[in-house]
Structure formats: structure tokens, C-alpha cells
C-alpha positions as CSV (number, residue, x, y, z in Angstrom):
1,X,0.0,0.0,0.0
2,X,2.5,2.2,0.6
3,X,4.1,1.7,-2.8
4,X,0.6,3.1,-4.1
5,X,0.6,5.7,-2.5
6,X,4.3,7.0,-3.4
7,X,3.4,6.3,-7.4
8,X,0.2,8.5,-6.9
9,X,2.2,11.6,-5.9
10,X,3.4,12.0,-9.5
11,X,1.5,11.4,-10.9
12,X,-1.1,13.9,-9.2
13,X,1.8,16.4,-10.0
14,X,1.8,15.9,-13.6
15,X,-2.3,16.6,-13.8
16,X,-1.6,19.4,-12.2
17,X,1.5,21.1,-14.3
18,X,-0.8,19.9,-17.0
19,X,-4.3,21.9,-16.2
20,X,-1.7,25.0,-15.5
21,X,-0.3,24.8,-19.1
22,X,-3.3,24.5,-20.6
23,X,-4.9,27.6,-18.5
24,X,-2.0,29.8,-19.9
25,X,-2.6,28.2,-23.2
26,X,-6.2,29.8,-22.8
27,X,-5.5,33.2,-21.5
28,X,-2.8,33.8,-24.4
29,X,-5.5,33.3,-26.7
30,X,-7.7,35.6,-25.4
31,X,-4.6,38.3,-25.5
32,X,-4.0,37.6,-29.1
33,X,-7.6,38.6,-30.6
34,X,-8.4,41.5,-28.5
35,X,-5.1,42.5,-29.4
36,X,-6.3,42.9,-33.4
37,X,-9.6,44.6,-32.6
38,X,-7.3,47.0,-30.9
39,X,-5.1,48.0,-33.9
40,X,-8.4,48.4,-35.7
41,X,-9.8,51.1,-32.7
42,X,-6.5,53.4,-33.3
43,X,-7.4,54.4,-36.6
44,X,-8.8,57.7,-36.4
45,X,-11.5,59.0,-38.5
46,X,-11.0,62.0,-40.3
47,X,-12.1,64.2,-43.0
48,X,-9.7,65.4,-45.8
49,X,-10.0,68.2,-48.2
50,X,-7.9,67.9,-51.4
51,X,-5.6,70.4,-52.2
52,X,-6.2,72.4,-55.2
53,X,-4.3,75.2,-57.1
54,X,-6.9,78.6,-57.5
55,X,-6.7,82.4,-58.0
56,X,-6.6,84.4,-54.4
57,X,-8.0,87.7,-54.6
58,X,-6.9,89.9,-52.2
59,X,-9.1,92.9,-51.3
60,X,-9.5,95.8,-49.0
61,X,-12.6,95.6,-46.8
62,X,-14.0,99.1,-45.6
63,X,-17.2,100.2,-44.3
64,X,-19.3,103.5,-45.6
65,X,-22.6,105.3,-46.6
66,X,-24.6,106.0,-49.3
67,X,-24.4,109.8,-50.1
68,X,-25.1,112.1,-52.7
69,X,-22.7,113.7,-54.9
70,X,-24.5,116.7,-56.1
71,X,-26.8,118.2,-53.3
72,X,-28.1,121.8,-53.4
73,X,-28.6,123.7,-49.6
74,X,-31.2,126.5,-50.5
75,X,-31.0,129.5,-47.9
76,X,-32.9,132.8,-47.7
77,X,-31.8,135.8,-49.7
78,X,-33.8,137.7,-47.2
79,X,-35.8,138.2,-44.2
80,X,-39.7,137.1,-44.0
81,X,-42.3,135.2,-44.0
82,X,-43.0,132.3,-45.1
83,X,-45.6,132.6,-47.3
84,X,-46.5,129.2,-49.2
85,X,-44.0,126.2,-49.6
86,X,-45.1,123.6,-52.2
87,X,-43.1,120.5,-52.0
88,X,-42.5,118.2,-49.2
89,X,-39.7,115.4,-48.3
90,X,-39.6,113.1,-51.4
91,X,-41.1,114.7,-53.6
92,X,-39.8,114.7,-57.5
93,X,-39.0,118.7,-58.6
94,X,-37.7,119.9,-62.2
95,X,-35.2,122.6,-62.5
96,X,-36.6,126.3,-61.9
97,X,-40.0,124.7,-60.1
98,X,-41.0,127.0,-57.3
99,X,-40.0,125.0,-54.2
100,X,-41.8,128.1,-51.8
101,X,-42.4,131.8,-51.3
102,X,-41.0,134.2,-48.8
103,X,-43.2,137.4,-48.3
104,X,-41.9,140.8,-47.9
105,X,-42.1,143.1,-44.7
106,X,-43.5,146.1,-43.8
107,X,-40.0,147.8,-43.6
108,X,-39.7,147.1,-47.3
109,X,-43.2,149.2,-48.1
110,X,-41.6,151.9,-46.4
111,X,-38.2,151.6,-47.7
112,X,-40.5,152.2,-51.3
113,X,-42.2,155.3,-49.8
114,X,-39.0,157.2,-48.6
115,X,-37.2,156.0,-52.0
116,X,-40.4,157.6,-54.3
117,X,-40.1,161.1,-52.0
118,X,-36.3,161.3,-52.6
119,X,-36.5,160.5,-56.3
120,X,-39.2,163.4,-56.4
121,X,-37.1,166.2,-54.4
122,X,-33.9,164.9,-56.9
123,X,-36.7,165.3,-60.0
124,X,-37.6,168.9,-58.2
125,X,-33.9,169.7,-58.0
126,X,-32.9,168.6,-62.1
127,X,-36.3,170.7,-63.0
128,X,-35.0,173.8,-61.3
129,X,-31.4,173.6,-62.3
130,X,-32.5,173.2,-66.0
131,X,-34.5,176.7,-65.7
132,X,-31.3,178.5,-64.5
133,X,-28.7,176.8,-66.3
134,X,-30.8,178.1,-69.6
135,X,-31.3,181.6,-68.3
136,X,-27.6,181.6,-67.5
137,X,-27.9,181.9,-63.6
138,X,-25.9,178.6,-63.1
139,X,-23.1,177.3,-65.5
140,X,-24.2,174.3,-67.3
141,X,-21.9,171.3,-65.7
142,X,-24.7,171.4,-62.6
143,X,-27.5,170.4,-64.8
144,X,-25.7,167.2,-65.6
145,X,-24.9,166.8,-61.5
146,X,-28.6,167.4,-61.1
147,X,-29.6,164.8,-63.6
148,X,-27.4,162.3,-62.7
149,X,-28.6,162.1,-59.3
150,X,-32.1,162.1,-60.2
151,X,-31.3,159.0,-62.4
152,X,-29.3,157.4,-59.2
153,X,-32.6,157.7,-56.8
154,X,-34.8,156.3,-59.5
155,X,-32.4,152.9,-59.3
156,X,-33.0,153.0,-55.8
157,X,-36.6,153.0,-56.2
158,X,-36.4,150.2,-58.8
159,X,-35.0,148.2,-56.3
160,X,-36.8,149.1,-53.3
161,X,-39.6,148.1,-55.3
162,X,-38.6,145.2,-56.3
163,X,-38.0,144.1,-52.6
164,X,-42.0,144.6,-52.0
165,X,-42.4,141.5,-54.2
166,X,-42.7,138.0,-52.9
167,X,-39.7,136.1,-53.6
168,X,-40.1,132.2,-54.8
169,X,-37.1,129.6,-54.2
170,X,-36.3,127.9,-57.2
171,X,-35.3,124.4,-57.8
172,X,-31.5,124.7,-59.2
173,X,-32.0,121.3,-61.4
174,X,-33.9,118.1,-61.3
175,X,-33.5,116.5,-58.3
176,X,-35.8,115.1,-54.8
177,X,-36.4,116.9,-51.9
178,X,-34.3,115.4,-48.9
179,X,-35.4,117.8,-46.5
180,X,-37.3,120.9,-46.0
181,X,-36.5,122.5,-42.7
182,X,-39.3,125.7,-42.8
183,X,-43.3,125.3,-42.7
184,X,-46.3,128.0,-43.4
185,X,-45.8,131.0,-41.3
186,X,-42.1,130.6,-40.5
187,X,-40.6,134.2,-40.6
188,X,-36.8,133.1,-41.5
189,X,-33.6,135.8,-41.6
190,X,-31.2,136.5,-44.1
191,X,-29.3,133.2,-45.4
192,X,-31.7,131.2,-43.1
193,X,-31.5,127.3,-44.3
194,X,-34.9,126.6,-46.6
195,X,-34.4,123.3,-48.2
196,X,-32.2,120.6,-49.6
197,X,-32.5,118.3,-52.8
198,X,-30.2,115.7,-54.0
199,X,-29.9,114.6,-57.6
200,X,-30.4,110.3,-57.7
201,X,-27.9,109.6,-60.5
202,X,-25.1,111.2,-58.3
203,X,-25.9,108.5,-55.0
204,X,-22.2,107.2,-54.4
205,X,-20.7,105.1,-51.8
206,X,-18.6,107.4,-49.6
207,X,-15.4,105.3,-47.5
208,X,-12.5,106.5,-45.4
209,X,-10.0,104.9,-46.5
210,X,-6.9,104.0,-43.5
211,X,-3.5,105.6,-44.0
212,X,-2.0,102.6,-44.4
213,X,-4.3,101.5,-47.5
214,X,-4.5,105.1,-48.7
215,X,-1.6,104.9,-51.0
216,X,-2.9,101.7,-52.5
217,X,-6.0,102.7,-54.1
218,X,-6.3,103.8,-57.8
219,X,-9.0,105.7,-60.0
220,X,-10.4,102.4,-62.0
221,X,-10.4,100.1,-59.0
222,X,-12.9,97.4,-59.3
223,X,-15.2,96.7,-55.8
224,X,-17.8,94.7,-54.6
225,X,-20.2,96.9,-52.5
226,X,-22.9,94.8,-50.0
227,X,-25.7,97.0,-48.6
228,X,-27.4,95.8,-45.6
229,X,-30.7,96.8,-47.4
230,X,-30.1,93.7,-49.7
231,X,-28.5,91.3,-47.5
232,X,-26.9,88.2,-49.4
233,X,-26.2,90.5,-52.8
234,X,-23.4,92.2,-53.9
235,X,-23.1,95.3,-56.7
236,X,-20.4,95.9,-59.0
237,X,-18.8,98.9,-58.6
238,X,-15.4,101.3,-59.2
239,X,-13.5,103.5,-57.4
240,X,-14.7,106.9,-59.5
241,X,-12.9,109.6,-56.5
242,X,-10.2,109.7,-54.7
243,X,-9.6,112.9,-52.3
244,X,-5.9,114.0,-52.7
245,X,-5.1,114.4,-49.2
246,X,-5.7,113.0,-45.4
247,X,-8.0,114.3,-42.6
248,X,-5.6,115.5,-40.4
249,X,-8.0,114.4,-37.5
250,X,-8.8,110.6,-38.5
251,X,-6.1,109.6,-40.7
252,X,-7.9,108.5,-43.6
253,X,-8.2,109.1,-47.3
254,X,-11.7,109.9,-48.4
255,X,-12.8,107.2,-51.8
256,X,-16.3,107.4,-53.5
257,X,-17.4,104.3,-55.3
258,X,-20.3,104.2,-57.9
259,X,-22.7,101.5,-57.8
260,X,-24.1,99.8,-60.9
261,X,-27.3,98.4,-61.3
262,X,-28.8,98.9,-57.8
263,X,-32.3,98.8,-57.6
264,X,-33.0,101.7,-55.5
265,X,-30.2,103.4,-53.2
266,X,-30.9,105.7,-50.7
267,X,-29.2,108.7,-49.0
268,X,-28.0,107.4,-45.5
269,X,-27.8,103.5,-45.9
270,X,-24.7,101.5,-44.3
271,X,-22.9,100.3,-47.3
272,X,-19.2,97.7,-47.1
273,X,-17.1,97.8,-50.3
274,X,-14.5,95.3,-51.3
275,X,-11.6,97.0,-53.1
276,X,-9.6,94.8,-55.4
277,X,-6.0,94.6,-54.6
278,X,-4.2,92.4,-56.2
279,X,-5.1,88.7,-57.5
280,X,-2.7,85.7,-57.3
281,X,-2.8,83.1,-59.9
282,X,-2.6,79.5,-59.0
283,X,-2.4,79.8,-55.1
284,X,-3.0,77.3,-52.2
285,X,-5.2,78.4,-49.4
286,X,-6.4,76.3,-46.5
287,X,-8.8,76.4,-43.9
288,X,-7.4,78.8,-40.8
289,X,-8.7,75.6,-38.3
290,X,-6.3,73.3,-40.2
291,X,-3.3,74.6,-39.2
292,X,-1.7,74.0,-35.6
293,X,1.3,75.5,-34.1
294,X,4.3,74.8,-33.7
295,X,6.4,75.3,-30.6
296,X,8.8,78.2,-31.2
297,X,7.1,79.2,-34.4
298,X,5.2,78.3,-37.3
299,X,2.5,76.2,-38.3
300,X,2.3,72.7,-39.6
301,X,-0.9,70.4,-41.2
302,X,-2.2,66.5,-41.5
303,X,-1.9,65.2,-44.7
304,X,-3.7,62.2,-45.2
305,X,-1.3,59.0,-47.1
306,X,-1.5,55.6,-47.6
307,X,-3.5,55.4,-44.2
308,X,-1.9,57.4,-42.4
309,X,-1.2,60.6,-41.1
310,X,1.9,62.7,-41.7
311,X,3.1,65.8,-40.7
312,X,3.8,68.8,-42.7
313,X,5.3,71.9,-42.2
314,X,4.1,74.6,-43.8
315,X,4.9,78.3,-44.6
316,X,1.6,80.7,-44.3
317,X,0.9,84.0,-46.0
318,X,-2.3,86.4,-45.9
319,X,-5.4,84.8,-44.5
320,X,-8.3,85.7,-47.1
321,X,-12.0,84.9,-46.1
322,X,-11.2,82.7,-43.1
323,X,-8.7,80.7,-45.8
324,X,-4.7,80.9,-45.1
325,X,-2.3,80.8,-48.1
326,X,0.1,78.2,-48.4
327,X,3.7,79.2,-49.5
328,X,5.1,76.4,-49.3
329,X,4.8,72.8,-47.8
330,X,2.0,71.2,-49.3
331,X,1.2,70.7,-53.4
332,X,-1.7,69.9,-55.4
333,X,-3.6,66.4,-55.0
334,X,-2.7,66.4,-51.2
335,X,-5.2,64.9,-48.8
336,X,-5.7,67.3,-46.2
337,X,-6.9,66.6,-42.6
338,X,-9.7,69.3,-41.9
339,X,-11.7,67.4,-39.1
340,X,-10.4,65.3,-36.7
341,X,-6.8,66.2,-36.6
342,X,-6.8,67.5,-33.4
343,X,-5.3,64.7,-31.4
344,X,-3.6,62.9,-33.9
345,X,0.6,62.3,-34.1
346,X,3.1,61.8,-37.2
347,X,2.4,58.1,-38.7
348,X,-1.1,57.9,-36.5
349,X,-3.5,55.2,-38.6
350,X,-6.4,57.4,-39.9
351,X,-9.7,56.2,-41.5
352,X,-11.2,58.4,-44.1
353,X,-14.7,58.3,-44.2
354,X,-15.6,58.1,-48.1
355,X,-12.8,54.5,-47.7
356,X,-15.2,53.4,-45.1
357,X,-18.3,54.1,-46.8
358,X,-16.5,52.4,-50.2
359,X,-16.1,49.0,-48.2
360,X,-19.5,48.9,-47.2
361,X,-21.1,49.6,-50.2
362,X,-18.5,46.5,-51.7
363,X,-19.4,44.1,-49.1
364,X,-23.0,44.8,-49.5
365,X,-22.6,43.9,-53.1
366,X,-24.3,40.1,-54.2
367,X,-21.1,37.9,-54.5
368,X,-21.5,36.1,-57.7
369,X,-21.9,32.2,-57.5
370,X,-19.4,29.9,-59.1
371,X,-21.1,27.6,-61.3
């Protein structure tokens, strides 16, 4: 018995070295497929844009109004009433319509009165010098004294007349009427402000131009105007004034801009114009949010190649419309990373989703049957 039971202590020993191999056996099997499902997880999924060659307009952006180049401030050539005014804001006049009336005063009556009684005494005086200049009492150069200052008071009377009549404010040309800034009944002063009209045709876009852009513009210059009275649209225009100097006070060079083929403009309305600069032929640009920075300096990008993710330095210029040029770094044809590059690293796997969507639509494909 005791034989037996030496033999079975082995034995026992080798069962048991042989359940412990074949648990390790088991747990390096379940290492080795997670292990693949894991190298699938890493690859990212991004989006790519690809890299094209395109002109790159660059243009000055400035902000101004809609004014009126010709615009006519009609004042008072004299004191009084007014008497009747005719037209109102808006309204359509043609050149020499009566726009109002100013009445006269009582000062001018008697301003007629005291002219008439010195024109009579002066008529008195010639009539009396005449008699003795022809009886010989008085040599004759004092009849021509007398009659010329009879002829002087009858001007004066002409004119003092003249004042007694109502005087009407004229339209200068064809134009509207912007604003009229007296009723009925106003009694106004000398040079007192009456009215205003603007001619349409002469509406412009009015800018102030920075110093530092100031010597960059040019009679000629094409623009792109948007009005916030048409949002979404933009007009064709040109730069048809430039002032030949700075405002001391603002630093800025004032440009006016005609509009073509607006539908209606308006005195007053918030205009911004897009002056053309310059235009570069054949130039990469790239969105701003692709880029990231580099420590010390510089930017670099994700291109997407052969399923993976490389780095690229790049060299930057002007940013245009939220788009950055590209100097130098990438080329034409390049796949680059626009969304989901945040977190990735040089040689990270990346999935593209147009690839993914491309094996799906394949394995969803009948598979044809061999005969």
C-alpha cells in the first residue's frame, strides 16, 4: 500500500502542471484577438479636403454710406415770411419749379415810400437847375450833376420796389427733396436754411479709407459693395474719386465708389465695399482651423497618405476669407486633414470616411456564385 501511494504523488503532480499549461494556453488566446480589434480602434476618423491650385483675390474691406454727390442747400436771400411752400420730403421737382415763397415786410413798403419822395425832391432839383442853367444863372456842368442824381434815386426806387415782391425759391436742377427744414408762417432771416435736394444719378458710396491703404487705391479700382438693405447680394462697382489728401484728425483718405445696377439706393444707408487689390494666380489656401502651431514658431498640417497621417510643415501667408495661403509645404492632390486632426501624431493610422463608406457599399454587393 505504501508503494501506491508514493506512485500516486506523481502522478497527481503531472495533472496538475498539466491543467496549469493549458490555462496559460487559454489566457494567451484571449490576449491575441483582442489585441487585433485594438489595432483596428487606433485608426482615427478624419475628414480630408484635397488640395487644389486657384486664384486668391486679395481685397481691402471698408465700411461707408450712401451719399449724394450733387446736393443743393437752398438759404434765404432775405428776411420774411413764409408765405406758401409747395413740396414736401420726397417729392420729384424739375429745375426752376417754385419750391416756396418768402413774403416781404413792412420795412420794405416803407423803404418804397421814402425811395419815391427822394427821387421826387432829386426830379424837383434837375427841374430847377434846368431853368437856370438856360437863363444863365448857373453854368451848365450842374445840370448834368442834377440829372445824374435824379437817375441814381430812380435805381434806388427800382429796387426798393422790387423788394416789395414776394420772392419764390427755385429748384437749381432736377433732383428730390431730402429735406425741408421751414413750414407756413415761419418768418426766417437772411441766409436762413430753406431746403435741400439731392440729384439720384449722383448717389455714391462714400469710404474713409486708412493711411496705411491710402496709398494703395487707384482711380479704376474694381469693388464689390454689399448693402445691408439687400443682404446676401453684392453690386459691382469702381472707385470713381479719390480725395488728394488725409483728414488731419482721422487719418484716412476719403474714396467714393459708384454702384451699378442697384435697384434703388438711398441717401444714408450702411454700405461695405471690397476693393480689389491684387489677384494671385494659382495659389493654395487652406482652412485657418487646419493649421496647428508649432512650438517656437510656425505652423504645420495633417496630410492624409496611404492610411496614415503625416506631418507637414508649412509656410503661411495672408489669410483671405477665413482661408490661409500656403507658401510652401504642401502641393496639389494632397489629402488634407480638416476634421479630426486634433489629437492625432506623425504616422497615426487614420480612416477616411468616403474608404469606409466604399467597403461597405462592396461588401454589401451580391457575391457572384461559381457555377
Amino acid at each position: 500500500m505504501k508503494s501506491n501511494h508514493n506512485f500516486a504523488k506523481p502522478l497527481l503532480a503531472v495533472s496538475l502542471v498539466f491543467l496549469l499549461a493549458l490555462g496559460a494556453c487559454g489566457k494567451d488566446e484571449k490576449k491575441v484577438e483582442p489585441a487585433k480589434d485594438k489595432a483596428v480602434e487606433k485608426a482615427a476618423p478624419v475628414r480630408v479636403e484635397i488640395v487644389k491650385k486657384a486664384p486668391l483675390v486679395l481685397t481691402i474691406a471698408l465700411t461707408g454710406s450712401v451719399e449724394a454727390g450733387r446736393i443743393a442747400q437752398l438759404a434765404s436771400p432775405a428776411e420774411g415770411p413764409v408765405l406758401g411752400v409747395r413740396v414736401r420730403e420726397g417729392d420729384l421737382v424739375k429745375a426752376g419749379q417754385v419750391l416756396l415763397t418768402l413774403g416781404r415786410t413792412e420795412g420794405a413798403t416803407a423803404l418804397v415810400a421814402s425811395s419815391r419822395e427822394d427821387l421826387k425832391k432829386e426830379e424837383d432839383n434837375l427841374a430847377r437847375t434846368r431853368r437856370l442853367v438856360e437863363s444863365g444863372a448857373l453854368a451848365g456842368e450842374q445840370l448834368d450833376s442834377a440829372a445824374a442824381n435824379a437817375a441814381r434815386m430812380r435805381a434806388l426806387l427800382v429796387k426798393a420796389q422790387e423788394t416789395t415782391r414776394d420772392y419764390a425759391v427755385l429748384a437749381p436742377w432736377a433732383g428730390v427733396v431730402s429735406k425741408m427744414k421751414v413750414r407756413d408762417g415761419d418768418f426766417v432771416a437772411p441766409r436762413a436754411p430753406l431746403a435741400e435736394i439731392y440729384e439720384p444719378k449722383s448717389l455714391i458710396v462714400r469710404l474713409a479709407v486708412p493711411e496705411q491703404e491710402a496709398a494703395r487705391l487707384a482711380l479704376g479700382m474694381k469693388a464689390e459693395v454689399e448693402l445691408d438693405a439687400y443682404p446676401g447680394k453684392r453690386y459691382a462697382g469702381s472707385v470713381s474719386r479719390l480725395y488728394p489728401y488725409l483728414d488731419i484728425r482721422t487719418r484716412t483718405r476719403t474714396a467714393e465708389i459708384t454702384v451699378a445696377d442697384v435697384p434703388n439706393l438711398l441717401p444714408g444707408m450702411f454700405a461695405r465695399a471690397f476693393l480689389v487689390r491684387e489677384t494671385l494666380a494659382d495659389t493654395i489656401t487652406v482652412p485657418a482651423y487646419s493649421l496647428a502651431a508649432i512650438p517656437g514658431g510656425g505652423f504645420a498640417v495633417f496630410v492624409a497618405k496611404d492610411g496614415k497621417a503625416v506631418r507637414r510643415k508649412v509656410e503661411t501667408g495672408i489669410e483671405v476669407d477665413g482661408r490661409v495661403r500656403i507658401v510652401s509645404g504642401l502641393d496639389a492632390g494632397d489629402k488634407l486633414i480638416v476634421a479630426g486632426q486634433e489629437k492625432l501624431k506623425d504616422g497615426a493610422a487614420v480612416k477616411l470616411p468616403e474608404a469606409a463608406a466604399k467597403n461597405a457599399g462592396d461588401a454589401a454587393k451580391p457575391k457572384a456564385t461559381q457555377p
